[in-house]
Each structure stands twice: as structure tokens, then as C-alpha cells.
One Martini backbone bead per residue (centre of mass of N, CA, C, O) as a GRO file, in nm:
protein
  412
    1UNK     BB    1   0.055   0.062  -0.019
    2UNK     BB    2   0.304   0.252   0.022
    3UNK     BB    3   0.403   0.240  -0.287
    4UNK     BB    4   0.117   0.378  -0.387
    5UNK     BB    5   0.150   0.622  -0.262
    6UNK     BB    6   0.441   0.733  -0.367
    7UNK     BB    7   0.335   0.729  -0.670
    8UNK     BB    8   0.107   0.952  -0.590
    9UNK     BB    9   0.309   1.191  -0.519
   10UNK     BB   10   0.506   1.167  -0.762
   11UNK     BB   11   0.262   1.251  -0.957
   12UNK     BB   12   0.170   1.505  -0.828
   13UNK     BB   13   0.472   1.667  -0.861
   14UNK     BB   14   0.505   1.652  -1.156
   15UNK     BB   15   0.239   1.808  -1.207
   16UNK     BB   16   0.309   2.050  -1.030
   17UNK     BB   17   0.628   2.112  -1.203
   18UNK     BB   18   0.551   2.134  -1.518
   19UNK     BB   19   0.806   2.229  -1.749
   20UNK     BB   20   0.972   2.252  -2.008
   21UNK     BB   21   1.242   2.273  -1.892
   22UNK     BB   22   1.189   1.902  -1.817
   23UNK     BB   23   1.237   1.865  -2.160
   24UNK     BB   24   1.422   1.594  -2.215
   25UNK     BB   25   1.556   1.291  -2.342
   26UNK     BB   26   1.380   1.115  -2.149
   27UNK     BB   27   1.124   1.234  -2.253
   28UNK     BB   28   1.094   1.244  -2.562
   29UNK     BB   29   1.110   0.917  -2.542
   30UNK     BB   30   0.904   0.954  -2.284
   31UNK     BB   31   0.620   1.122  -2.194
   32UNK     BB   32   0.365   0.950  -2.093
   33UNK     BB   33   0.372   0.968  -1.766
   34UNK     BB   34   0.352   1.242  -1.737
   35UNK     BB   35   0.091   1.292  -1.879
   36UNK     BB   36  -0.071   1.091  -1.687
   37UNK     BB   37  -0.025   1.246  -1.486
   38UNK     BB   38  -0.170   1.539  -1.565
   39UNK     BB   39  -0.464   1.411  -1.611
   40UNK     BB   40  -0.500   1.336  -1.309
   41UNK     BB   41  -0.430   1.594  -1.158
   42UNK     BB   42  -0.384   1.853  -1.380
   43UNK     BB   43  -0.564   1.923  -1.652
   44UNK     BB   44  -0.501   2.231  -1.584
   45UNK     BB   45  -0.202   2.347  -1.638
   46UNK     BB   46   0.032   2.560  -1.529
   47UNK     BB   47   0.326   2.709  -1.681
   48UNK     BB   48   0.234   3.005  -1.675
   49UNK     BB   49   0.158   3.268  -1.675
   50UNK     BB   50  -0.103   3.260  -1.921
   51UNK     BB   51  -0.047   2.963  -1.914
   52UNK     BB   52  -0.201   2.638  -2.056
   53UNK     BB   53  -0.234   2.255  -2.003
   54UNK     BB   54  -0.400   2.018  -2.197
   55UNK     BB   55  -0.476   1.637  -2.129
   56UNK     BB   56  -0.755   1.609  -2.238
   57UNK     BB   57  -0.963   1.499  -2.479
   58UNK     BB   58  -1.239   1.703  -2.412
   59UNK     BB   59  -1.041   1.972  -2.381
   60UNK     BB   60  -0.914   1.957  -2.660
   61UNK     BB   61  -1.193   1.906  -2.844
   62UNK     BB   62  -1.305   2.195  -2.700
   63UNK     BB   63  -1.093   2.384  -2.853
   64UNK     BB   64  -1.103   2.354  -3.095
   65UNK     BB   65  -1.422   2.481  -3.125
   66UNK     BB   66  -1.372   2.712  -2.995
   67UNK     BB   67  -1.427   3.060  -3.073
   68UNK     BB   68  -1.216   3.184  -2.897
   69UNK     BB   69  -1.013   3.001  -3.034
   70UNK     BB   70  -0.708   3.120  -3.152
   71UNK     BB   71  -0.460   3.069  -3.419
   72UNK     BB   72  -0.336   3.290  -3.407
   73UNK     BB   73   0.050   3.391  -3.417
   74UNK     BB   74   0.178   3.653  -3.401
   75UNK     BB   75   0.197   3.733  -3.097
   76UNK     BB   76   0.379   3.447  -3.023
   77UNK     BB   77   0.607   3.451  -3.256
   78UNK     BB   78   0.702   3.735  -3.303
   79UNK     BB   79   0.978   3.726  -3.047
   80UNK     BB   80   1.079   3.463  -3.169
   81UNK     BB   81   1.113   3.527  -3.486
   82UNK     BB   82   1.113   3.795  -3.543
   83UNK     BB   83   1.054   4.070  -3.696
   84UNK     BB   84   1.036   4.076  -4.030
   85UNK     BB   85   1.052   3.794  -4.093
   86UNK     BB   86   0.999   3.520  -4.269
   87UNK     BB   87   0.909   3.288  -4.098
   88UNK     BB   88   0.738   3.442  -3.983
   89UNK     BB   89   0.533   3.494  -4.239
   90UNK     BB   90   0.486   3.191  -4.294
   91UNK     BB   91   0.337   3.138  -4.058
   92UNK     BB   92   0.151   3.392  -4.055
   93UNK     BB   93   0.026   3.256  -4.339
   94UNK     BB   94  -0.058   2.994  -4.325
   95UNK     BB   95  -0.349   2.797  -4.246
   96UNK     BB   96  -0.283   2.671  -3.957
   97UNK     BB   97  -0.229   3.032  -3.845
   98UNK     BB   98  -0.533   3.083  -3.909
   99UNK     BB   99  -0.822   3.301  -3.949
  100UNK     BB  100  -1.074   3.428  -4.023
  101UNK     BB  101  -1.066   3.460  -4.405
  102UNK     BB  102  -0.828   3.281  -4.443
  103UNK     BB  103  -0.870   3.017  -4.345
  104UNK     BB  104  -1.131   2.972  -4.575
  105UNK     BB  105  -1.032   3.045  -4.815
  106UNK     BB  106  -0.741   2.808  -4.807
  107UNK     BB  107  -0.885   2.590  -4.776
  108UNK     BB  108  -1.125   2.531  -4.992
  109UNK     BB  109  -0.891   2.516  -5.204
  110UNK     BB  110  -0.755   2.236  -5.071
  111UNK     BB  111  -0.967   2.041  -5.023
  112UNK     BB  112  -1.065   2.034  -5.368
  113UNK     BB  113  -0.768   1.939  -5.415
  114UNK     BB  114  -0.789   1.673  -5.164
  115UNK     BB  115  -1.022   1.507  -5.281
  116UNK     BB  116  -1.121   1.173  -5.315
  117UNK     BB  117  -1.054   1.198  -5.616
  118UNK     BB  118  -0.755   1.321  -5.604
  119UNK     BB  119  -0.664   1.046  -5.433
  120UNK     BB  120  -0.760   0.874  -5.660
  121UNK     BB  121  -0.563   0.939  -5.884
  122UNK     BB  122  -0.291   0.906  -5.687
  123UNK     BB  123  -0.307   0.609  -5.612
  124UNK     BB  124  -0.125   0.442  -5.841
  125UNK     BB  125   0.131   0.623  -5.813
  126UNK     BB  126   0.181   0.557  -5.487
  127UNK     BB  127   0.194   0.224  -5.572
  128UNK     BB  128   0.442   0.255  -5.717
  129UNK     BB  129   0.640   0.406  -5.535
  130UNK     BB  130   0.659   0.162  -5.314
  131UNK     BB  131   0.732  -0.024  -5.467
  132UNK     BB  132   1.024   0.106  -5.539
  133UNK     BB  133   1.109   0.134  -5.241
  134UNK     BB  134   1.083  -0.184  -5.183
  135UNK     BB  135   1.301  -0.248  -5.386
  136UNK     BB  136   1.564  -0.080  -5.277
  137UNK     BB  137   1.620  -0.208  -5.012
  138UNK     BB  138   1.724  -0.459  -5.085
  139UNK     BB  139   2.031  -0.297  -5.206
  140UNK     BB  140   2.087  -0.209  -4.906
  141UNK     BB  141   2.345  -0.285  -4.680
  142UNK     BB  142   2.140  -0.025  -4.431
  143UNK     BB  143   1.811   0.002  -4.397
  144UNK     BB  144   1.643   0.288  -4.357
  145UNK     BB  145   1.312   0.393  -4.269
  146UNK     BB  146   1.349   0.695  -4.333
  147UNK     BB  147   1.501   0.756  -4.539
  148UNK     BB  148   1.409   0.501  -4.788
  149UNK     BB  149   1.093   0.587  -4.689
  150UNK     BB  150   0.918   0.755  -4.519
  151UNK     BB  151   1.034   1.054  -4.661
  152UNK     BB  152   0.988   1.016  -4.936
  153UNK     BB  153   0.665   0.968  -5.013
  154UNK     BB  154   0.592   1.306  -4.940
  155UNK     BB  155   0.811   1.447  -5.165
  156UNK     BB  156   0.641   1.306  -5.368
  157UNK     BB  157   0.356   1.386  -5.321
  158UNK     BB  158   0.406   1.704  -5.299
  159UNK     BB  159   0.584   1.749  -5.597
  160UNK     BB  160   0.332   1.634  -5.773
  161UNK     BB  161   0.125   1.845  -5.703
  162UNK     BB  162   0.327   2.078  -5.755
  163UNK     BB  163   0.539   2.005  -5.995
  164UNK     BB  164   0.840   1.956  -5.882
  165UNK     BB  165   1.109   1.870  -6.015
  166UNK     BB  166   1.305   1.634  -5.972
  167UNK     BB  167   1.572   1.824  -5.962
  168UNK     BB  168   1.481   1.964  -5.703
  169UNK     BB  169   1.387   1.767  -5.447
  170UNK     BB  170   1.636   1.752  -5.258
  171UNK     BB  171   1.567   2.011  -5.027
  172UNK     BB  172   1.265   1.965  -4.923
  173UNK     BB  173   1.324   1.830  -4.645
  174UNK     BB  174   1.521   2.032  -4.513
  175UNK     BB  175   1.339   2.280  -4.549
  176UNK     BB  176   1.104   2.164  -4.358
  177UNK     BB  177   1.271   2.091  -4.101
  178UNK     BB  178   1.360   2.371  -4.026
  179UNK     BB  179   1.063   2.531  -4.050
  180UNK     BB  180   0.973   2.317  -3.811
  181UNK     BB  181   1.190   2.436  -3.576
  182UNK     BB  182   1.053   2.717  -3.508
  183UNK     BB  183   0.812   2.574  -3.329
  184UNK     BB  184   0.914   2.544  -3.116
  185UNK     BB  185   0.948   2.704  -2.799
  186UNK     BB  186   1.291   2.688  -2.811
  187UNK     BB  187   1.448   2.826  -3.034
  188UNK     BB  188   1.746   2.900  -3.193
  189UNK     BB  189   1.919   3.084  -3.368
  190UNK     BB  190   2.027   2.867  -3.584
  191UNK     BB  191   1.713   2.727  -3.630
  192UNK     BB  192   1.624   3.012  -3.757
  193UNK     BB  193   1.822   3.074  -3.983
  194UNK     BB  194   1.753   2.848  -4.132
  195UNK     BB  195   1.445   2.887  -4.155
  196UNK     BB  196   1.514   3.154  -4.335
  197UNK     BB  197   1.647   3.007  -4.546
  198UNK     BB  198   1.461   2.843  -4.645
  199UNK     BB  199   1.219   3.008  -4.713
  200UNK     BB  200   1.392   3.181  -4.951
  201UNK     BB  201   1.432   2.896  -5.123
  202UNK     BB  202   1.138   2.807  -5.159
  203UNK     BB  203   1.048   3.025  -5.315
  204UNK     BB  204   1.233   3.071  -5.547
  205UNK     BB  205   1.108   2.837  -5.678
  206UNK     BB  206   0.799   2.902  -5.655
  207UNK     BB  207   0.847   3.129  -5.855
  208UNK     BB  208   0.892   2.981  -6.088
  209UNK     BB  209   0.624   2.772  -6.088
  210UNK     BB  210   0.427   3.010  -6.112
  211UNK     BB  211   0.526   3.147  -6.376
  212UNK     BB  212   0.448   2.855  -6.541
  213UNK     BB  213   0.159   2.819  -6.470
  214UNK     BB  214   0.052   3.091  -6.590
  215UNK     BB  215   0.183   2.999  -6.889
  216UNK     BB  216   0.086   2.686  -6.809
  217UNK     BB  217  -0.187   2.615  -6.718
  218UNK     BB  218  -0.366   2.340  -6.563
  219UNK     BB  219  -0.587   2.125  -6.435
  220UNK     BB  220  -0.758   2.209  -6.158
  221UNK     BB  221  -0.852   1.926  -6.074
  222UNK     BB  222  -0.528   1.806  -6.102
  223UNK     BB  223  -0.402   2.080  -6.016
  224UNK     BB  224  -0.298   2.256  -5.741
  225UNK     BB  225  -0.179   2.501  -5.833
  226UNK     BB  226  -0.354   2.603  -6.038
  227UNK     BB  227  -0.592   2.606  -5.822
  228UNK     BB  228  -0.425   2.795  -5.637
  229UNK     BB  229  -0.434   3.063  -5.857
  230UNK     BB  230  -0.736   3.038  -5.991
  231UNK     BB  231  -0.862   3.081  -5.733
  232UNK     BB  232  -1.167   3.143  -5.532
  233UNK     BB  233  -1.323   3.349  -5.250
  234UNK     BB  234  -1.565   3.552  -5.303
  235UNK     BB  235  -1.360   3.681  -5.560
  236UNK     BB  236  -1.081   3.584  -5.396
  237UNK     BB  237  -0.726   3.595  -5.419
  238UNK     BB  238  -0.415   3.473  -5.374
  239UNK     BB  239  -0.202   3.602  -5.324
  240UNK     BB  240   0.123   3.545  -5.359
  241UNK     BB  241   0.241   3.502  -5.055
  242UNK     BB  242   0.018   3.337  -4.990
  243UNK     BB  243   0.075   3.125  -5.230
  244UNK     BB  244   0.373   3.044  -5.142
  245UNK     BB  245   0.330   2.973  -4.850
  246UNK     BB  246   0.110   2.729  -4.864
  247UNK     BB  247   0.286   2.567  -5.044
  248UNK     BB  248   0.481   2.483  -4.839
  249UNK     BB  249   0.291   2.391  -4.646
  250UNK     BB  250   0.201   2.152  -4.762
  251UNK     BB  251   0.503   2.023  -4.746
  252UNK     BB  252   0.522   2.007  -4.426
  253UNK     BB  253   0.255   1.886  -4.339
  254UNK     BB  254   0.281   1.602  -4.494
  255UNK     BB  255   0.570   1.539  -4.436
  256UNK     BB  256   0.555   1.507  -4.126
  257UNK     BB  257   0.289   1.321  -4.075
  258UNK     BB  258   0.387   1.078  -4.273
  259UNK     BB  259   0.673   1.036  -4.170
  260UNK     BB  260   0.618   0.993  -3.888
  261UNK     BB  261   0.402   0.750  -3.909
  262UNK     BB  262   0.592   0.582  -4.024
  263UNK     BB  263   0.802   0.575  -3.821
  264UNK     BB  264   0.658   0.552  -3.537
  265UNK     BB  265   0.474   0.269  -3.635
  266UNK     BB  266   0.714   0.096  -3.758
  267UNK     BB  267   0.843   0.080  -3.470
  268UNK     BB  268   0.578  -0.001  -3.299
  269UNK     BB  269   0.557  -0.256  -3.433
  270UNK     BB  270   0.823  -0.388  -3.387
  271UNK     BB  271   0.811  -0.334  -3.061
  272UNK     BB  272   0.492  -0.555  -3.142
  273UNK     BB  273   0.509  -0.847  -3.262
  274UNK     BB  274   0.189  -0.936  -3.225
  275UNK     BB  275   0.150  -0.673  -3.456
  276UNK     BB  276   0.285  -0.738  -3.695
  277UNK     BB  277   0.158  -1.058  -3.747
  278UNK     BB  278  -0.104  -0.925  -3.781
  279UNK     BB  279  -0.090  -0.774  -4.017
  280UNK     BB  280   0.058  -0.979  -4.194
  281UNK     BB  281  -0.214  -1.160  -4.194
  282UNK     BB  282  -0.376  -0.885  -4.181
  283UNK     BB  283  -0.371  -0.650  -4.429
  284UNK     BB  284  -0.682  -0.515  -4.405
  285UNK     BB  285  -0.539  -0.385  -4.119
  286UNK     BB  286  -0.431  -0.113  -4.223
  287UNK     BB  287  -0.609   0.119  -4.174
  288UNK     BB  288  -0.660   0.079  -3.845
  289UNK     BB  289  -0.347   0.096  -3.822
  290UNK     BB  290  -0.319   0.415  -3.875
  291UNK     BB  291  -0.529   0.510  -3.639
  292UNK     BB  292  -0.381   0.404  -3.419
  293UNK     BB  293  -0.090   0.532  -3.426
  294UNK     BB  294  -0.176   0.804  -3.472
  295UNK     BB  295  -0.244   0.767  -3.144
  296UNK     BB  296  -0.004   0.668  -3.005
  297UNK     BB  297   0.190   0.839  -3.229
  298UNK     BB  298   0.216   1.123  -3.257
  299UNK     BB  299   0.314   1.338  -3.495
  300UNK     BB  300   0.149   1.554  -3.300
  301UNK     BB  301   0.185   1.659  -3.001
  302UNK     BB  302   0.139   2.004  -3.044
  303UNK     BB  303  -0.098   2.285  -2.956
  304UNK     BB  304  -0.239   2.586  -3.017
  305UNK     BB  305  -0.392   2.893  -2.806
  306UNK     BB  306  -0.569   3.204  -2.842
  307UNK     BB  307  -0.781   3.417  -2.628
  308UNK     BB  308  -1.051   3.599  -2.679
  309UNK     BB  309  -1.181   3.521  -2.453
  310UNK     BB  310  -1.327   3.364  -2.153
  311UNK     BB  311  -1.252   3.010  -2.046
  312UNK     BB  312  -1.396   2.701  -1.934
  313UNK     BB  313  -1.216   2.464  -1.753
  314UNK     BB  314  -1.309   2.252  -1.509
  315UNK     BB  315  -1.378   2.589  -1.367
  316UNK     BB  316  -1.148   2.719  -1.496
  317UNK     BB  317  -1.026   2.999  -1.556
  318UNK     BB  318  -0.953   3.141  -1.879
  319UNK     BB  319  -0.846   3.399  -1.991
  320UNK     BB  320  -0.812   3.679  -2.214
  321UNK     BB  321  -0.474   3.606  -2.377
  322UNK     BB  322  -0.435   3.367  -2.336
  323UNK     BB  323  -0.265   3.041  -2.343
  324UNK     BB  324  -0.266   2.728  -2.507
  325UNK     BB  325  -0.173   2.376  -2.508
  326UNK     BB  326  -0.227   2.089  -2.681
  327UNK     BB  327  -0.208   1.757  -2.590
  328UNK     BB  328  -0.229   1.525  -2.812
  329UNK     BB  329  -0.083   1.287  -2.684
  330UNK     BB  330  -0.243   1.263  -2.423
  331UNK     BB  331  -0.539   1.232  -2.501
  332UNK     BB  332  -0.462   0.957  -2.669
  333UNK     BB  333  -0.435   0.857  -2.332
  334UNK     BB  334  -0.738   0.831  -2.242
  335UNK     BB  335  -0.899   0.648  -2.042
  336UNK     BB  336  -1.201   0.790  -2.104
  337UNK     BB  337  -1.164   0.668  -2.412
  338UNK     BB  338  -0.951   0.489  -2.377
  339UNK     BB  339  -0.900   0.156  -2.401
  340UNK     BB  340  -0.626   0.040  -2.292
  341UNK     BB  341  -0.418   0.246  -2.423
  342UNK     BB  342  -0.083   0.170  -2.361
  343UNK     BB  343  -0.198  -0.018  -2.603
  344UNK     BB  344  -0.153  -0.195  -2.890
  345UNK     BB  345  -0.427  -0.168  -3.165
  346UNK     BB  346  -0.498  -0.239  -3.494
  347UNK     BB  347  -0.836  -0.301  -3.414
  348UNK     BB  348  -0.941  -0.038  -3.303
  349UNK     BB  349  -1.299   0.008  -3.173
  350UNK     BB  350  -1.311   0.300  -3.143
  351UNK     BB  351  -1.093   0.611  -3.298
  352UNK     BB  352  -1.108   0.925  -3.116
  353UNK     BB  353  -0.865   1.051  -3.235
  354UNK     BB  354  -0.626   1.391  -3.275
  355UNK     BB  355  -0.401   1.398  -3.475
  356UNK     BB  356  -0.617   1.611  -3.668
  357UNK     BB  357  -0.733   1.708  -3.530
  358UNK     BB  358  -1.020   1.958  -3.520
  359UNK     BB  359  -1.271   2.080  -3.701
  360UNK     BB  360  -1.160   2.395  -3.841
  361UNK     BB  361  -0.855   2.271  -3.814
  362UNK     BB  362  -0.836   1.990  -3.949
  363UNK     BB  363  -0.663   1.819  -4.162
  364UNK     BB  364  -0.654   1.928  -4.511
  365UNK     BB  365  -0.494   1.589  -4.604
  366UNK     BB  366  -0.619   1.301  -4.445
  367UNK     BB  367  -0.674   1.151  -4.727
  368UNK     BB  368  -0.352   1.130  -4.763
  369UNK     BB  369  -0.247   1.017  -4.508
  370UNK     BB  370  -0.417   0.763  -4.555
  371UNK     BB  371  -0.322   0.671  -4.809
  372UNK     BB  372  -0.003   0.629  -4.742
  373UNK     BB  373  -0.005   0.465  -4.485
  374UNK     BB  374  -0.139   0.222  -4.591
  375UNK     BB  375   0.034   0.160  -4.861
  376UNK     BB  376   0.280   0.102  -4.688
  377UNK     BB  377   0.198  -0.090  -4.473
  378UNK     BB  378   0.090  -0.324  -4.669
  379UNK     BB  379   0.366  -0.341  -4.836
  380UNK     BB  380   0.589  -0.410  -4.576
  381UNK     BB  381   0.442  -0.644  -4.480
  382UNK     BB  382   0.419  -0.849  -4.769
  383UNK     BB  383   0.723  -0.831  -4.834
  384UNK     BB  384   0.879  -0.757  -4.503
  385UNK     BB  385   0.772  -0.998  -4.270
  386UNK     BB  386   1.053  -1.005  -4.113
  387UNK     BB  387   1.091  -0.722  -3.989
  388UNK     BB  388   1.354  -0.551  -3.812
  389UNK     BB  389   1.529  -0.437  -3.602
  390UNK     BB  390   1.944  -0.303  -3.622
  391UNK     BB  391   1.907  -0.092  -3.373
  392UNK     BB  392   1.914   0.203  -3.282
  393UNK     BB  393   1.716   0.484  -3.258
  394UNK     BB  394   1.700   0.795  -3.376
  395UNK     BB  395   1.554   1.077  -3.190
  396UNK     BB  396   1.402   1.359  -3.260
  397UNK     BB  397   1.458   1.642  -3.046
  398UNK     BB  398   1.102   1.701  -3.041
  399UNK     BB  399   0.804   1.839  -2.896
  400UNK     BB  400   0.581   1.864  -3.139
  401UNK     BB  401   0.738   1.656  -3.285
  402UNK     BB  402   0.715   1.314  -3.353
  403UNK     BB  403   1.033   1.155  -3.410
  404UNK     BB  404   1.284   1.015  -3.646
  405UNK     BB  405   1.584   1.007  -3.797
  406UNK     BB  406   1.650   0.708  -3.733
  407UNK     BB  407   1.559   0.331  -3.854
  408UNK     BB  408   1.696   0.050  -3.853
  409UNK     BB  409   1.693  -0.240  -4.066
  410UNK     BB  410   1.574  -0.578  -4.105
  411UNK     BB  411   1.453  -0.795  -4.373
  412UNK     BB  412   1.472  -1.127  -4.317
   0.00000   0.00000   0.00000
């Protein structure tokens, strides 16, 4: 009985004494027993003046739809990325950094372009490229699951949507990956620079390729370039700037989600081998396998909002001004709504994971991230059932991004 009293006390002092601050690489390798402290004990949790952390699932939910709660982050970002800088531009002009009325353009846009019939169009290519890099694995002699495929397939997917030459598409990861490391909580100076020289190669490019677009438009229905130069809502198109950079977020976006969902997955699947062995016995758990997956190791651990009016959590009073800071990893293992949450079950249903966001700001992508995931995991499968881990993996020490450098793999 002594040992559960300590247990419960020692939970009760991390949950109350949490800040990023103690969030080092032993937490970043297993945030989830904080996470688990913090739900049972403090669920509305005060990071700092003004600043407080969600880690409940009902009350993530319910920020993500209330109205008072702005995805705006001039004002958060604007001290930490500084004036006037790049980086700020591009985050609080993209899609995800804003509220109506660009938000409504620029989703509307961007759903058009990525909607079933889109997903169905580009399903036989996606399967084709699948086939290709499960072929190039057998070729190398120390296959890594990150660079050799997980990263591969959103780069190819969202360079085809957009239309990027081949020979141009060496940068993207890179770009991508610097570009969202200034979304951490306390970027470094180096960190910034990386950010902002990305954004600026990555316009260069996209200036080019909107100027050869107009000069030579493509199907709208199935060019997505196409589609957000000549689209409209409300008689309004997307400024220059508006549309290069959500061009840019596009990618960032995709990248992030299907790169880490599979790395993280199939991490996860390996790490679970009674839970790989089913998937390799039943092919066709692959779809609720990727729901699972985004559930378990969500790649999207943290999302935020700033309060424009005041708003009550479970009593506690949220003044007007407030940031609020959404712990969707933590939600996603709220045992009061998953069973034996801690446990990997790629056949659990129902499965009302919040990995894409909710509401009017749920990810604009995510039925391409989800047959992305599908295909890929139903192929590494089918092809090399015997697979496993073939060392320890890197993990990417970002608090907001969860996922690895590399994840070497042994084909069996």
C-alpha cells in the first residue's frame, strides 16, 4: 500500500511541477507517464502566467471547436521568430496559423484540391512509388526506415502535386524539416537562421514555378498549383505571397504527418511484434492500423491557441489573452475514452483519436496522409514480413514534432 501511496505522490509533485523546461531527452524518448501524471492530477495545468496545458481528451476537443479560441500566432510568434523576419511570414500566413477569413479562403482552396476523387487519382501512383522503394531496400546494404522510405513517399507526393521537377526535389526534406523546427517552444538562434534561409530557397523555387503555371495552366481539377493561382472565394484569390507560402506549407505539412506516422508506426509495429504479425496476416487491418498508430505515437504532439475571450475548463477560469497549449499526445491516451489506452491494438475501434486536429482547423490533408499510410504499411508488410529492427534508432529531440532521424532496419 506504501509503494501506491508514493507512486501517487510522486505523480501528483511531477504533475504539479511541470514545465518544458524539465522536458529533456528522457522525456522526448517517453513523454507519456508525465502526460499520464498530468491528466489524473491536473488537467488544466498552469505552465507559466497566462500559459496553461490541456491534456484531457474531452477538453482538447473542446478547444479545438470553441470560437473564442484563435489559431493566430502573430502575437506568440512574432517576440520568439522575430519582426519582420521570414519565418514569421510564412507561419502566420499559412493555413494552419490562421483564422477566418483567410482561413476559409485558403482551406476551401486546398480541400477542393485534395478531395476523394484527387486522393483516387493519385492512389495508382502512390502504389507505384511504394513498389519502387520496397525494391531499392533490398539493394542497400544497411536499410533505414526513415531516409530509404518514410521520408521518401510525402516528398514525392507533394512535389507531384505541386508539380516540382524532379531534379529539383533534393532540398525539400531539408527545407521542410528546418522550416518546422522554429515552431518548438524555444527555438535557438541557429535553429531561426536554418528557418529563414529555408524559406527564402524554397520561395525561389516556388517563384519559378507559379510564374511557369501561369504561362502554362494546367487542369485545374487535378493540378493543384493550377488550382490555388486561379482559385477564388468570394470573388478573392490568393495574394503572391498568400500563395507561396501555403505552396510551401503544403509541403511541411504532408511531410511531417505521413514522414513521422510512419516512422513512429512502424517503430511501434516492430517494437509490438504480436501486433506486426497481425498486420502481416491481415493485410486489410492496414487502414485502422494507421488510426491506431496516429493514436499510439501521434506525430503532432502539441497544438496551441490563444483565447479571445474568456473561457472555463473544468472550472478553472482561462482569462481573455491566455495561451492555451493542446497536448494531443496526452489526450490520445486518456483512458476515459480509450481502453487500455498504453496498449498498441491496430484493430481498436472506435478510435476518436484527435492526431488531425479537430473542428474547423482538423488537418486539410489528412485522406491523403491516411491512404499514404495505408499503402505503405500494407506493402512493407506483404513484401518483408520478417522484418525488424537492426539497432537502436535516433530519435529527433523536438517536443512539438514527435518522430526519428533514423531507424535502421534488418529485412529478414
Amino acid at each position: 500500500m506504501s509503494g501506491r501511496a508514493d507512486d501517487e505522490a510522486s505523480a501528483r509533485r511531477i504533475a504539479a511541477d511541470f514545465t518544458w523546461a524539465q522536458a529533456d531527452a528522457a522525456f522526448i524518448a517517453d513523454p507519456y507517464p508525465v502526460y499520464a501524471a498530468l491528466r489524473r492530477f491536473d488537467p488544466v495545468h498552469a505552465l507559466a502566467p497566462g500559459q496553461w496545458l490541456l491534456t484531457r481528451h474531452d477538453d482538447v476537443a473542446a478547444l479545438y471547436r470553441e470560437g473564442a479560441a484563435s489559431a493566430d500566432k502573430r502575437r506568440e510568434f512574432g517576440p520568439r521568430m522575430g519582426a519582420g523576419s521570414l519565418i514569421l511570414e510564412h507561419h502566420t500566413s499559412s493555413l494552419v496559423f490562421n483564422d477566418p477569413p483567410l482561413h476559409t479562403r485558403v482551406r476551401r482552396l486546398i480541400l477542393g484540391a485534395l478531395n476523394q476523387r484527387a486522393v483516387a487519382r493519385m492512389t495508382p501512383g502512390l502504389e507505384a512509388l511504394v513498389e519502387t522503394l520496397l525494391d531499392a531496400l533490398a539493394d542497400r546494404p544497411a536499410p533505414d526506415l526513415i531516409d530509404d522510405f518514410a521520408a521518401q513517399i510525402p516528398v514525392e507526393v507533394i512535389g507531384n502535386l505541386l508539380d516540382v521537377p524532379h531534379s529539383q526535389r533534393a532540398p525539400l526534406r531539408g527545407w521542410s524539416l528546418a522550416i518546422l523546427s522554429a515552431l518548438e517552444p524555444a527555438p535557438s538562434p541557429a535553429m531561426l537562421a536554418a528557418a529563414n534561409a529555408a524559406v527564402h530557397d524554397f520561395m525561389a523555387l516556388l517563384r519559378e514555378l507559379v510564374a511557369w503555371r501561369r504561362r502554362h495552366p494546367g487542369d485545374p481539377e487535378a493540378d493543384v498549383l493550377t488550382r490555388l493561382i486561379q482559385g477564388q472565394t468570394d470573388g478573392q484569390a490568393l495574394s503572391e505571397a498568400e500563395l507561396l507560402h501555403n505552396c510551401i506549407f503544403l509541403l511541411n505539412a504532408g511531410h511531417e504527418t505521413t514522414a513521422n506516422l510512419l516512422g513512429n508506426g512502424v517503430h511501434a509495429l516492430l517494437s509490438h511484434p504480436p501486433q506486426w504479425q497481425r498486420l502481416v496476416a491481415e493485410p486489410g487491418l492496414a487502414a485502422s492500423a494507421v488510426e491506431e498508430l496516429l493514436r499510439f505515437e501521434s506525430p503532432l504532439q502539441l497544438n496551441n491557441r490563444v483565447l479571445t475571450a474568456p473561457v472555463q475548463v473544468r472550472g478553472q477560469p482561462l482569462p481573455a489573452g491566455d495561451f492555451v497549449t493542446l497536448c494531443i499526445g496526452a489526450a490520445n491516451r486518456d483512458p476515459e475514452v480509450f481502453e487500455q489506452p498504453e496498449q498498441l491494438d491496430i484493430g481498436r475501434k472506435p478510435n476518436p483519436h484527435l492526431a488531425f486536429g479537430h473542428g474547423g482547423h482538423a488537418c486539410a490533408g489528412l485522406n491523403v496522409a491516411r491512404v499514404e499510410g495505408r499503402i505503405a504499411l500494407a506493402g512493407l508488410a506483404r513484401r518483408y514480413p520478417a522484418l525488424a529492427l537492426a539497432g537502436e534508432p535516433e530519435r529527433d529531440l523536438r517536443l512539438r514534432f514527435r518522430g526519428f532521424r533514423h531507424v535502421p532496419l534488418r529485412l529478414g
